[in-house]
C-alpha positions, 0 to 999 in steps of 0.5 A, a space after each residue: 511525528 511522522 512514522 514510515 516502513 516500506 513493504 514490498 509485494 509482488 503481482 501481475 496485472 494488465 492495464 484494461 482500454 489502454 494502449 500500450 505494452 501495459 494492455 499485455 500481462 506483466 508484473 511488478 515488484 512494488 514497493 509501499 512506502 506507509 506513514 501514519 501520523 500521531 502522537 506518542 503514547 506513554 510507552 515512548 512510542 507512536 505505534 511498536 514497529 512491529 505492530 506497524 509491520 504485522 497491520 500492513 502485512 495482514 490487511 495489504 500485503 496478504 491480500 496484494 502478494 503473488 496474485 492477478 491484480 485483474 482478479 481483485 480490482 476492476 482496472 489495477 492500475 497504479 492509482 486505483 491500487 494505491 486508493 484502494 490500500 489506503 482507504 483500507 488502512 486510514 480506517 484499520 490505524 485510526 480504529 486499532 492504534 488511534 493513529 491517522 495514516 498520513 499518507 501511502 506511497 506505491 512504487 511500480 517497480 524500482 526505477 518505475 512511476 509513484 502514486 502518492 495518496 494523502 
């Protein structure tokens, strides 16, 4: 059984040794797409929505929401984000839930690129 809710967040950030206009400051609304993975415990459920939404909100979103991305990652981009989030939910379900991340989806925007990791 496959469980999925999106998140959003929003962060500036500037592409390092790139060139293009993504060297220059700007910011994205992202969305995240979470899907963990299991089996379904007695209560009927995977893992309570809300506990689903407050794990993510706690060691992602608080973390990503409203800052300078160059301040928190090396070089942000998309897919060094994206590996980041999940490395630190894979260990966060699996130790508190017993669930496995299945895989997270990171959107640069809404009609941006996607960065899937599994």
């Amino acid at each position: 059984m496959l469980l999925s809710r999106d998140f959003y967040f929003d962060a500036a950030h500037k592409i390092v040794d790139y060139q293009g206009k993504c060297e220059n400051l700007h910011g994205h609304t992202y969305k995240l797409t979470v899907t963990i993975t299991g089996t379904i415990k007695e209560n009927g459920m995977l893992l309570d929505f809300a506990l689903f939404k407050k794990t993510v909100d706690e060691y992602v979103i608080s973390y990503l929401d409203h800052t300078y991305l160059n301040e928190l990652f090396p070089n942000p981009t998309t897919e060094n984000i994206a590996m980041w989030i999940f490395e630190k939910l894979s260990s966060v379900f699996l130790e508190q839930f017993g669930c496995t991340l299945f895989e997270i989806t990171l959107y640069e925007g809404h009609n941006n690129n996607r960065v899937t990791v599994r």
